[in-house]
Backbone bond lengths (Angstrom), bond angles and torsions (degrees), N, CA, C in turn:
res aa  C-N    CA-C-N  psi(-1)  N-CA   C-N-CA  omega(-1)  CA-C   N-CA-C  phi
1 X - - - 1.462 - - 1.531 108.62 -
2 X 1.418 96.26 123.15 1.673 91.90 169.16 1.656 134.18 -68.34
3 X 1.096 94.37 123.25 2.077 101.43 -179.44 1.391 101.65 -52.43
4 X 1.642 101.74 138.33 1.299 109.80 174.77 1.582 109.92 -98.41
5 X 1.417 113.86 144.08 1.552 126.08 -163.60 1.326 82.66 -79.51
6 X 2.110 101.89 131.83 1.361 121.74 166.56 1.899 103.65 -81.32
7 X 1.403 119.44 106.16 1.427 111.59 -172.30 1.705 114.93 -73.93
8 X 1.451 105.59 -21.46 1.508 106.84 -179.50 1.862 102.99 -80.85
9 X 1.590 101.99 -21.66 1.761 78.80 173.05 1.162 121.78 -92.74
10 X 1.381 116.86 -19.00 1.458 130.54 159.51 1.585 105.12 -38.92
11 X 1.311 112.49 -80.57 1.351 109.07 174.44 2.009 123.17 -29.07
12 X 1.362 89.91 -55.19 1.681 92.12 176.22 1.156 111.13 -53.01
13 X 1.427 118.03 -49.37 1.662 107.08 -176.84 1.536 113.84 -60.84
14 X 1.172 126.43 -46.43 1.692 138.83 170.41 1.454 94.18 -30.68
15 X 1.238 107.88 -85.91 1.711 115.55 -179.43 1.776 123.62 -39.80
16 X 1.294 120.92 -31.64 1.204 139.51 173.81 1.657 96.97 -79.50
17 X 0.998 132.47 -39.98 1.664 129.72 -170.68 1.545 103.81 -72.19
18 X 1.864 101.76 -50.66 1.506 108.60 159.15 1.464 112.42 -2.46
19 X 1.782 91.98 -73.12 1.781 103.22 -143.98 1.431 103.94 -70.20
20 X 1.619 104.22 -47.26 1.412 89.42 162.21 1.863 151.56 -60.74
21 X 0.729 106.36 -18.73 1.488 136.18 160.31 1.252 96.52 -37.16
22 X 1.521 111.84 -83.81 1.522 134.98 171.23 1.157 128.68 -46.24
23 X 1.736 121.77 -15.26 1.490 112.90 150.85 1.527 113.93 -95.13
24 X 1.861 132.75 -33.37 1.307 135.31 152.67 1.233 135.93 -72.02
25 X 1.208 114.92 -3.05 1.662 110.49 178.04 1.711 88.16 83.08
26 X 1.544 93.42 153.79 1.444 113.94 -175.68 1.916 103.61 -109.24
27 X 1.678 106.23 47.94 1.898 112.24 168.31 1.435 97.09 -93.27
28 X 1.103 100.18 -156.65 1.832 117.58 172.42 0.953 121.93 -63.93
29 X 1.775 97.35 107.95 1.614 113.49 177.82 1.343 81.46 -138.17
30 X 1.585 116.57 133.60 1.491 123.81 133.02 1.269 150.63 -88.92
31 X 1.000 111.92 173.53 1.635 110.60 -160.20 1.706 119.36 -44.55
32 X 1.452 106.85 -46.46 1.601 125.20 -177.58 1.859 85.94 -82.11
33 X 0.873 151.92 -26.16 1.638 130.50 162.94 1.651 107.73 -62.06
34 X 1.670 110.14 -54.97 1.398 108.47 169.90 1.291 126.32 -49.94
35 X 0.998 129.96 -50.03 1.512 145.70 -171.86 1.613 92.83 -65.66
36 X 1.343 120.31 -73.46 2.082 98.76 178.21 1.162 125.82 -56.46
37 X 1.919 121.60 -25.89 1.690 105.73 155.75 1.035 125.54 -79.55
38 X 1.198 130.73 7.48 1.755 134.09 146.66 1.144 108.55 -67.62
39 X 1.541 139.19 -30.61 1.153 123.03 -126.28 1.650 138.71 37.96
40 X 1.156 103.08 40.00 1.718 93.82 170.02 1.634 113.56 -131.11
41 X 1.506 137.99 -162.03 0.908 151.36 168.56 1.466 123.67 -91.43
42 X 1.667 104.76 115.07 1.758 107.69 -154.89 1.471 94.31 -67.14
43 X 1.296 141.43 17.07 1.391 132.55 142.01 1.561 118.70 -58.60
44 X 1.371 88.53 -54.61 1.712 92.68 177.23 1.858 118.35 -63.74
45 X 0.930 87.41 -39.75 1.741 91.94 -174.87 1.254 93.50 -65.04
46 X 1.553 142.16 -70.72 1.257 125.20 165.75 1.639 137.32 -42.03
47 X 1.445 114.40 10.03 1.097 118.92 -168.11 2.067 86.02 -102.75
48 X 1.037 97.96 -64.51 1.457 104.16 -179.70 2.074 116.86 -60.71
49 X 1.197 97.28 -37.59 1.835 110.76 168.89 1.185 109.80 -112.96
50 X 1.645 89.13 132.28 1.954 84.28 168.92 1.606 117.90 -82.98
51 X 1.445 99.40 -14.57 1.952 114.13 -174.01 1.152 105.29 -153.29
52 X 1.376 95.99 -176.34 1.684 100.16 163.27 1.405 122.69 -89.19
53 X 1.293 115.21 -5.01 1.202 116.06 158.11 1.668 131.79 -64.08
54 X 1.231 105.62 -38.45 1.246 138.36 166.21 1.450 99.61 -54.05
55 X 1.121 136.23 -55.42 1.546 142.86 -156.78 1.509 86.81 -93.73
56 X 1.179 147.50 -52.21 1.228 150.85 163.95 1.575 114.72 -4.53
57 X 1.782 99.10 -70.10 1.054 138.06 -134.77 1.911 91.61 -104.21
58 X 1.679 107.41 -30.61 1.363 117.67 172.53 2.063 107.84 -75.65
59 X 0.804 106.73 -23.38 1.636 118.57 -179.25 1.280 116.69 -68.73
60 X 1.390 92.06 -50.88 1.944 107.92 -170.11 1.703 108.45 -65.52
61 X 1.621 111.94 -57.67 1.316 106.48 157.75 1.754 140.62 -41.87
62 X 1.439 95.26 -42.03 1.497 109.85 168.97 1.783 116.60 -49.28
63 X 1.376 100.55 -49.93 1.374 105.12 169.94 1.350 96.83 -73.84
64 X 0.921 150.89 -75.07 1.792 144.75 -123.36 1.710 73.63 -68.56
65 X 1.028 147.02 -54.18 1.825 147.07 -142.16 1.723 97.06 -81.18
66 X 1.570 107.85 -20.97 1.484 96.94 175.96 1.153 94.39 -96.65
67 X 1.113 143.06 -39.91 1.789 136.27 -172.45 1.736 97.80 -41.27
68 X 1.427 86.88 -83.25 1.362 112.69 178.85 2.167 95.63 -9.78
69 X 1.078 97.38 -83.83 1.832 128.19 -166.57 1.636 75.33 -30.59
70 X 1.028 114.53 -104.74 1.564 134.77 179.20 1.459 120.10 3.23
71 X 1.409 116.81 -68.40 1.618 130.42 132.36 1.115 105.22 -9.16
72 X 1.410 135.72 -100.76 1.119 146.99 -129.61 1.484 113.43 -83.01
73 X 1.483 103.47 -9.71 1.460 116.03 -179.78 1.483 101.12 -94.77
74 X 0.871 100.84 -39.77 2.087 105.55 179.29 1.429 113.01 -89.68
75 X 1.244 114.30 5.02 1.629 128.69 165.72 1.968 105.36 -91.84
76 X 1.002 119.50 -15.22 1.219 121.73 -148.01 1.681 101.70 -82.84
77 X 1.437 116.84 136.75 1.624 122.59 -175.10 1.852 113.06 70.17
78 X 2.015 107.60 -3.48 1.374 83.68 168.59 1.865 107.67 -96.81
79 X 1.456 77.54 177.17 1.761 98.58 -166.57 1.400 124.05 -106.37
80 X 1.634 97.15 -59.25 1.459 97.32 160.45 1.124 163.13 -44.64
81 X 1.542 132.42 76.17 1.586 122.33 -140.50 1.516 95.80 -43.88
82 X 1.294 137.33 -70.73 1.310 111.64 -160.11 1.840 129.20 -75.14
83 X 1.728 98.88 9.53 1.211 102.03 160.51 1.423 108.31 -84.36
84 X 1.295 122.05 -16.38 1.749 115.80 -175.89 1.754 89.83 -99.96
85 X 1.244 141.00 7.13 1.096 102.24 171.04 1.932 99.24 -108.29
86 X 0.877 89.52 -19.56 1.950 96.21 161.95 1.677 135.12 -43.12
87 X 2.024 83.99 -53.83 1.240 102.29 162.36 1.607 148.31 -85.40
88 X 1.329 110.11 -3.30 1.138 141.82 99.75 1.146 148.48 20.39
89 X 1.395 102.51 -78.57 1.752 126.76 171.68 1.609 90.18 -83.57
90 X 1.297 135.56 -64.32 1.560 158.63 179.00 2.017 89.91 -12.99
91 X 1.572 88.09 -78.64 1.527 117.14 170.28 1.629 105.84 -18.11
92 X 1.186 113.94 -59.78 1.601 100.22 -164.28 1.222 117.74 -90.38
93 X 1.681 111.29 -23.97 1.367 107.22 175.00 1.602 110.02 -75.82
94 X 1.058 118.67 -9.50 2.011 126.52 178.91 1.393 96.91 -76.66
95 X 1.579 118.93 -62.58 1.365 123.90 176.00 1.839 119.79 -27.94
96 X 0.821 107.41 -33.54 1.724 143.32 -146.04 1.310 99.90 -116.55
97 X 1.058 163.30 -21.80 1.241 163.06 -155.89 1.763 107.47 -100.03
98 X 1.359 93.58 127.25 1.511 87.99 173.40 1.609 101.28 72.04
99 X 0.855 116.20 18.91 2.318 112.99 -163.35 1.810 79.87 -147.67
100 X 1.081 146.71 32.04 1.269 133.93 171.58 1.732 98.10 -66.18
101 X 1.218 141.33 -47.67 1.648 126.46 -177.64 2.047 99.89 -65.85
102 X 1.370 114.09 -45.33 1.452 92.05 162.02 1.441 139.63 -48.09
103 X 1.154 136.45 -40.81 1.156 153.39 162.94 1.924 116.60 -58.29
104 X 1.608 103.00 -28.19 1.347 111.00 160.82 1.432 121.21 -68.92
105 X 1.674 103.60 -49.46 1.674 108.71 -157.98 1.872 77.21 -71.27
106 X 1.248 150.82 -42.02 1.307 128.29 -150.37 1.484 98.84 -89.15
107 X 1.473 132.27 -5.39 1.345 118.82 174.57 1.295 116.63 -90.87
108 X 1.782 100.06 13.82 1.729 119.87 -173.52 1.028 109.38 -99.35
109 X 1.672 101.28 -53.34 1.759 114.27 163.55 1.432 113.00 -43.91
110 X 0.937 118.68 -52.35 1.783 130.94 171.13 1.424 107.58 -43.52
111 X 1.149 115.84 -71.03 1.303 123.68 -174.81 1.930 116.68 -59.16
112 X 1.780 118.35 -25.44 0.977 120.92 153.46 1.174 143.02 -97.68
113 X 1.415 104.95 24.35 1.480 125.77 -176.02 1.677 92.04 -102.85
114 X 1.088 123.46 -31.69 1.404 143.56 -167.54 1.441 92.55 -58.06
115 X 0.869 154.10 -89.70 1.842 164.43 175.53 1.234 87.79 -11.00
116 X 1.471 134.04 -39.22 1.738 116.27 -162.06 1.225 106.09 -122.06
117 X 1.427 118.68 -39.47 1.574 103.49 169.16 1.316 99.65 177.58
118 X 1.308 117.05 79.72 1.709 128.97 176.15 1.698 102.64 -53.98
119 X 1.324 124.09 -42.99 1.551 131.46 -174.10 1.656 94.55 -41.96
120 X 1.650 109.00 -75.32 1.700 111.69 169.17 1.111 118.42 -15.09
121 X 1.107 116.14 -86.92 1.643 127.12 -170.59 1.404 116.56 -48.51
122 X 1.592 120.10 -27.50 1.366 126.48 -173.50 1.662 92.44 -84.23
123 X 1.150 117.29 -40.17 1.638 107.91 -161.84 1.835 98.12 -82.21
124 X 1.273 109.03 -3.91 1.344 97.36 -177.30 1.499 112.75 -95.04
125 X 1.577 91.28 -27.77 1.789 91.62 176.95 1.709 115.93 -59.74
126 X 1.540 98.19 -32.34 1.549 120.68 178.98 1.436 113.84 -53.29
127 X 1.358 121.41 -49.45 1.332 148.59 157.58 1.521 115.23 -26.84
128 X 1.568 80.70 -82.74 1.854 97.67 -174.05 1.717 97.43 -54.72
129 X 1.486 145.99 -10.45 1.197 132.72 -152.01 1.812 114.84 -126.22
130 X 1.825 85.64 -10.75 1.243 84.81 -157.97 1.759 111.28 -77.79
131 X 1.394 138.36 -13.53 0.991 158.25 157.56 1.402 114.73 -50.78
132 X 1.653 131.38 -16.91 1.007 135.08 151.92 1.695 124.65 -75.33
133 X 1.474 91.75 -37.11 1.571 122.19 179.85 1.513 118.05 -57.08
134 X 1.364 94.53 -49.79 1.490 112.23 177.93 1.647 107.88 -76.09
135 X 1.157 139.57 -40.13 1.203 163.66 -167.16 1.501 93.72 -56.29
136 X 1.723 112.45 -93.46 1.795 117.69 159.23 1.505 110.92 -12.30
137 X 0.697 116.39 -64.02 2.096 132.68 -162.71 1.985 84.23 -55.12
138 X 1.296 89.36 -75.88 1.951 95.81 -178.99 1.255 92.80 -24.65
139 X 0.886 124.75 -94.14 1.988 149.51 -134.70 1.994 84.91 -65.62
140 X 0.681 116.58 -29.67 1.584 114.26 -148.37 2.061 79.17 -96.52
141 X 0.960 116.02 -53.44 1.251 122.91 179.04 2.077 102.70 -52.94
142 X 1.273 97.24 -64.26 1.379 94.51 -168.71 2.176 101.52 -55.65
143 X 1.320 96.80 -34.25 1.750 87.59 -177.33 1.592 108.08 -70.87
144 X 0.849 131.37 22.49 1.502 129.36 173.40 1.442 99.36 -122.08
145 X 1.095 128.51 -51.93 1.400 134.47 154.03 1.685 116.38 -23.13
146 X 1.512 111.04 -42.08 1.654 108.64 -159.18 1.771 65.65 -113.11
147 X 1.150 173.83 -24.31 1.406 155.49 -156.70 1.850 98.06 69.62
148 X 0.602 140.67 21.93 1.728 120.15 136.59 1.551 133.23 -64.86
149 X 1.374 86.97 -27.94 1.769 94.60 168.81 1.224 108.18 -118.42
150 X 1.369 135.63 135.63 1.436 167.98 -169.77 1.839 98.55 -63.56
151 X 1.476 126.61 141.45 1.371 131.80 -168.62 1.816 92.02 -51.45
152 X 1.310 119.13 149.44 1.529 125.93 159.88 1.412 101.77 -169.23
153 X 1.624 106.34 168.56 1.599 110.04 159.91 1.577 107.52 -98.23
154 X 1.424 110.51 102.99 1.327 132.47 -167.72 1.706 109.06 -59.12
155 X 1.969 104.41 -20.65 1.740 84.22 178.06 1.560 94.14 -97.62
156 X 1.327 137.81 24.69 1.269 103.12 171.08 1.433 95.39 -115.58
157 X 1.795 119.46 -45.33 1.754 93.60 165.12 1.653 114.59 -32.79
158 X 0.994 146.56 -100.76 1.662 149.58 -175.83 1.275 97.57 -3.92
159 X 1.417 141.60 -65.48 1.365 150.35 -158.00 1.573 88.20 -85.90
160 X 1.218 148.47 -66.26 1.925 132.59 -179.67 1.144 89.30 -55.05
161 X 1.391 155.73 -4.99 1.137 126.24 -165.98 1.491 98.81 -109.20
162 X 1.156 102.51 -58.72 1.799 100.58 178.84 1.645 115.90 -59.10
163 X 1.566 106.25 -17.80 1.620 95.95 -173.41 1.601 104.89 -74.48
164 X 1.627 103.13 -18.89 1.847 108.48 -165.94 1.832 95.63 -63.00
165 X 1.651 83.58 -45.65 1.961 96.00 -171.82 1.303 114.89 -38.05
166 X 1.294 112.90 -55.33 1.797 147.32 -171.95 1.576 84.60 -53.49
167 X 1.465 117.98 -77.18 1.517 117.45 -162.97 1.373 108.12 -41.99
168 X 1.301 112.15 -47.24 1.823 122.71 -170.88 1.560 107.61 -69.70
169 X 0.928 115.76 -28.87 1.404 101.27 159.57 1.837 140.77 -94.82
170 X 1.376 94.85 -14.21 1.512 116.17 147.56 1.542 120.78 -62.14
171 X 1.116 125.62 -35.10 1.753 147.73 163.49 1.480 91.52 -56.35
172 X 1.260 130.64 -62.93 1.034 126.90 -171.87 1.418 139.16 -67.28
173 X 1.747 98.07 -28.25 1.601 107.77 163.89 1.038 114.55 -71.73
174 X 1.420 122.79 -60.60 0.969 122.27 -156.06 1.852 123.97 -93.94
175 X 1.517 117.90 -10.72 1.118 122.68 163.41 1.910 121.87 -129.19
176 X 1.603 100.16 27.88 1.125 94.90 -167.59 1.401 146.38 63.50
177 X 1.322 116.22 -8.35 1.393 141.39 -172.62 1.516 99.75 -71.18
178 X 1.901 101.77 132.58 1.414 116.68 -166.13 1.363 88.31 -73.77
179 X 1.279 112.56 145.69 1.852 123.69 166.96 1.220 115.21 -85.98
180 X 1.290 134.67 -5.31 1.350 141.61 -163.09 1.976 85.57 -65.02
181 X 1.403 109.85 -81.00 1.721 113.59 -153.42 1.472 85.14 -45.88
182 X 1.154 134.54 -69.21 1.865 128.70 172.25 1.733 94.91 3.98
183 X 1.272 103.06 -97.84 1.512 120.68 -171.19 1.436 126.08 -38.96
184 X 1.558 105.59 -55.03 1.892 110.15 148.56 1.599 115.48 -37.31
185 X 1.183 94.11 -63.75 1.719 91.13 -174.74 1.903 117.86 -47.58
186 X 1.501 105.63 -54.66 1.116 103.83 143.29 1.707 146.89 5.06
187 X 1.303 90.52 -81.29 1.190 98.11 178.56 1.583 118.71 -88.70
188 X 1.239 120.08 -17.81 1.396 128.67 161.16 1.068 109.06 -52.67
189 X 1.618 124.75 -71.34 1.466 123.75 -126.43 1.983 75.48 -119.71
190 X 0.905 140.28 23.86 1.899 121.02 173.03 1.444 93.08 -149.42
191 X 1.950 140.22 -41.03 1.408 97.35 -164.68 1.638 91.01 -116.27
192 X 1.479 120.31 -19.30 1.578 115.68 179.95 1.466 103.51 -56.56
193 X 0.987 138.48 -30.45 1.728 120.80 -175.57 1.519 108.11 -101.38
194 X 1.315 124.94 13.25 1.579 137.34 149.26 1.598 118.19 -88.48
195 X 1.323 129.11 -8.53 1.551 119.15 -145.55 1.933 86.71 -113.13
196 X 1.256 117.54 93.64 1.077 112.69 -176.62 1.884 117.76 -86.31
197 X 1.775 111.44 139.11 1.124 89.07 -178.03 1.284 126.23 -75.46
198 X 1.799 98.73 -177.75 1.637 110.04 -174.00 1.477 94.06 -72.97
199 X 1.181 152.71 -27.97 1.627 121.37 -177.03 1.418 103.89 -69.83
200 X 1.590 133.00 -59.67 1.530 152.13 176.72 1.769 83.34 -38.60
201 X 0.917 132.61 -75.18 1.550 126.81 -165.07 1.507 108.81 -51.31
202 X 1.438 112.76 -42.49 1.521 99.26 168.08 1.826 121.44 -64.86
203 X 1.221 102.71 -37.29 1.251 99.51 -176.53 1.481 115.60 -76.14
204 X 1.234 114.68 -11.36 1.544 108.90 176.35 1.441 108.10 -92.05
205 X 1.205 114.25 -30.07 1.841 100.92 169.68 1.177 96.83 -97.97
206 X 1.007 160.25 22.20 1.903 141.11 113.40 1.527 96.87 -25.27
207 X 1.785 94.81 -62.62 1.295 82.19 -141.71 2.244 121.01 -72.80
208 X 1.701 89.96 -0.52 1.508 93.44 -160.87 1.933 74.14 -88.14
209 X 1.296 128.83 -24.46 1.550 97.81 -172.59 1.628 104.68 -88.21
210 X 0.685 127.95 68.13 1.618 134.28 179.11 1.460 119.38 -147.70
């Protein structure tokens, strides 16, 4: 009978490979190197990975599921679509803070996922994200709908907005550059000239129920 994959230890090991990653760098390590800084039996590690690609590809998700988590916890009780798409952006640079060698070892993983099929891994991050993606767009849609937010095409603000995020933390791997003015800028120049006030919001649905 075939063993059924434990997915929460799967996950632990992903997250545990993480850490190591993050004290060796994510170059050439094989499986029997991985498997003794786990501590386990490279049966087992191959039981849960078929490669290191596999473990690669098990890592990257592991993080995207804590981002994600993290997000969604510091999203929690707001209201404002463009306060949740703010917070949001907020979200990843907090995630990220102080974690600049994290954000390296996964642009390593990235970069060694690349040899087997970087397309994969990109469409999966897309995947795992897009339910947040779509989510913003909703809320951002319905606030133009109720007039708190100013006319826009709500999936491409969300998408300029997250691509600025993305850049600011690419700034950050790779040249050290604080993400903060990133995020200021942000909110200046993409959701402050959308966030319409509560008197203007009354008066514009006056005026659509008439």
């Amino acid at each position: 009978m075939a063993r059924t994959v434990d997915h929460a230890r799967r996950a632990e090991l992903a997250a545990q490979t993480f850490e190591i990653l993050r004290r060796r760098g994510a170059g050439e390590l094989s499986m029997s190197e991985l498997a003794d800084a786990l501590g386990v039996k490279r049966p087992t590690l191959y039981f849960y990975f078929r490669d290191l690609g596999e473990v690669h590809e098990a890592v990257l998700e592991e993080n995207q599921r804590r981002l994600r988590k993290f997000a969604l916890e510091r999203l929690s009780g707001v209201e404002h679509p463009l306060d949740l798409l703010r917070g949001a952006v907020r979200a990843l640079g907090e995630f990220y803070r102080g974690r600049r060698d994290a954000a390296i070892v996964l642009g390593q993983v990235m970069a060694a996922s690349g040899g087997r099929d970087l397309s994969r891994a990109t469409a999966r991050a897309k995947e795992f994200f897009a339910p947040v993606r779509d989510a913003l767009i909703e809320r951002l849609t319905a606030g133009v709908e109720e007039g708190v937010v100013a006319p826009c095409d709500p999936a491409q603000v969300v998408d300029l907005t997250l691509a600025a995020a993305d850049g600011a933390l690419l700034g950050r791997v790779l040249r050290d550059d604080d993400p903060e003015p990133v995020l200021d800028a942000i909110d200046a120049l993409i959701l402050a000239p959308l966030r319409v006030r509560a008197v203007k919001a009354a008066v514009l649905n006056k005026r659509r129920s008439t």
